[in-house]
C-alpha positions as CSV (number, residue, x, y, z in Angstrom):
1,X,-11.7,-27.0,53.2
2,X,-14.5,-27.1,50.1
3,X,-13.0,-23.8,49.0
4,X,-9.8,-24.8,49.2
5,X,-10.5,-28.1,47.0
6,X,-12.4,-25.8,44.5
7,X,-9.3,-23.7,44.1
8,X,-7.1,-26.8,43.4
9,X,-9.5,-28.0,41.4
10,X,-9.8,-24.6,39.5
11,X,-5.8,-24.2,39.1
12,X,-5.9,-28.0,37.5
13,X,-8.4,-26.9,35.0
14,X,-6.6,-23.9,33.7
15,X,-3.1,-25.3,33.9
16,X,-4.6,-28.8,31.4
17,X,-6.0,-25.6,29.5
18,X,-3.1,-24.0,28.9
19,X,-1.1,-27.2,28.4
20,X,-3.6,-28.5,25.4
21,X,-3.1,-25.1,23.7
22,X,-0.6,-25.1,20.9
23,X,2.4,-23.0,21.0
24,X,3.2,-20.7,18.2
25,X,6.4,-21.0,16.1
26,X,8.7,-18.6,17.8
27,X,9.5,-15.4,15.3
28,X,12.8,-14.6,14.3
29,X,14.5,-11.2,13.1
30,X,17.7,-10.0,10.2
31,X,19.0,-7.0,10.6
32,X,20.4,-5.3,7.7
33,X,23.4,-3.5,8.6
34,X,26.5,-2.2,6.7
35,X,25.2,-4.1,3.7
36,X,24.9,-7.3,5.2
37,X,22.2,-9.7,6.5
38,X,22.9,-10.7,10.5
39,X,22.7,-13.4,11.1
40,X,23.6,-14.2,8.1
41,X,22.5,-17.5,8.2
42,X,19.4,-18.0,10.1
43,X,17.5,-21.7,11.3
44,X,14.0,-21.9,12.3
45,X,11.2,-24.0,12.3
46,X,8.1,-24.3,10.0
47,X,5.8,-21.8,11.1
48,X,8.2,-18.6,11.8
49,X,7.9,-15.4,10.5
50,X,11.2,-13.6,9.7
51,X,11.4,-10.3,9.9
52,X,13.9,-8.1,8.0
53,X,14.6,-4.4,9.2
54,X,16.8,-2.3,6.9
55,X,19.3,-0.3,9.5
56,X,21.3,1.0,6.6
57,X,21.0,4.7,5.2
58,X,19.7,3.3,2.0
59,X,17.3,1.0,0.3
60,X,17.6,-2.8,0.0
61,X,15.7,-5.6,-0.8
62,X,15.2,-9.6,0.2
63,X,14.5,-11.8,-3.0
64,X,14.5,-15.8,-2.7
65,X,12.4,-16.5,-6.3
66,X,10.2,-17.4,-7.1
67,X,8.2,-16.4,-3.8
68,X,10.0,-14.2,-2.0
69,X,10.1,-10.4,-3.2
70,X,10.6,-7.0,-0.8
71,X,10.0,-3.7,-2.4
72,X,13.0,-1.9,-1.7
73,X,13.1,-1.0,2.1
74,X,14.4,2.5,3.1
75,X,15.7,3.1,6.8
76,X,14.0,1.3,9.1
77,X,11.4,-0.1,7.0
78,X,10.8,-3.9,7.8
79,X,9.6,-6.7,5.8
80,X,7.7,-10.2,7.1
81,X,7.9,-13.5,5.1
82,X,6.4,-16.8,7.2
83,X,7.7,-19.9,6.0
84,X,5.6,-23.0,6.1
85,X,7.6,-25.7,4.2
86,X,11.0,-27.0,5.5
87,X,13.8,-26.5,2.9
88,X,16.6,-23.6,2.7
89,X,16.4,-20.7,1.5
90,X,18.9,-18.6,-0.2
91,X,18.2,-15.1,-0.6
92,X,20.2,-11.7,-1.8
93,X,19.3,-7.8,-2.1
94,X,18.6,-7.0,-6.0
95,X,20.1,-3.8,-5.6
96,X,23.2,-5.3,-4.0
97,X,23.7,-8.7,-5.3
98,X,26.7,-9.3,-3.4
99,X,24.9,-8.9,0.2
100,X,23.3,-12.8,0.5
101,X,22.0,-14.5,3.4
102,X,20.1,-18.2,4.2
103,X,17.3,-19.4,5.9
104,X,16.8,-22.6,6.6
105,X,13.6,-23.8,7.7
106,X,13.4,-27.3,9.8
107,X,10.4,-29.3,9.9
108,X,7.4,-28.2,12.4
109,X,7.2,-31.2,15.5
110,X,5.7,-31.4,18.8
111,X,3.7,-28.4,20.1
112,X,5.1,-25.8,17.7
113,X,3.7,-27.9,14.0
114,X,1.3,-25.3,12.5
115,X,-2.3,-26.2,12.7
């Protein structure tokens, strides 16, 4: 019976563990396809990196100024931007003006508010 509680006791200790530890804004993912962003309009919460793989046969690029800037991406090349303040933001490829896309970015609450 001792062992028993000790277990119990042991599983309540790492469950209050893992409840206390802060969970990670979920990552998120564009696709570029057939010159276009997908999704092309993209929500997530402060926190979240978005990541950008080019799927086309030639280079792109994701610009938001002033602090967003890719160098172009060939095939399969990806690029990562985290964003840490809630607002949205528009972006385009330079080298295909016409291809746009938005992200906007919701405030950080609960367990997944950056630390």
């Amino acid at each position: 019976m001792t062992g028993m509680i000790a277990r119990l006791a042991l599983a309540a200790a790492i469950f209050a563990a893992l409840a206390a530890t802060p969970a990670r804004a979920a990552d998120a993912a564009v696709k570029i396809s057939n010159f276009t962003f997908d999704p092309p309009q993209l929500t997530v919460k402060a926190g979240t990196t978005v990541t950008w793989t080019n799927d086309d046969d030639i280079p792109h690029t994701v610009v938001s100024p002033p602090s967003i800037r890719s160098k172009p991406l060939d095939s399969e090349d990806k690029f990562s931007f985290t964003f840490t303040t809630p607002g949205t933001y528009k972006y385009f490829c330079s080298l295909h003006p016409h291809m746009t896309g938005t992200i906007v970015v919701e405030a950080a609450t609960g367990d997944n508010a950056p630390k």
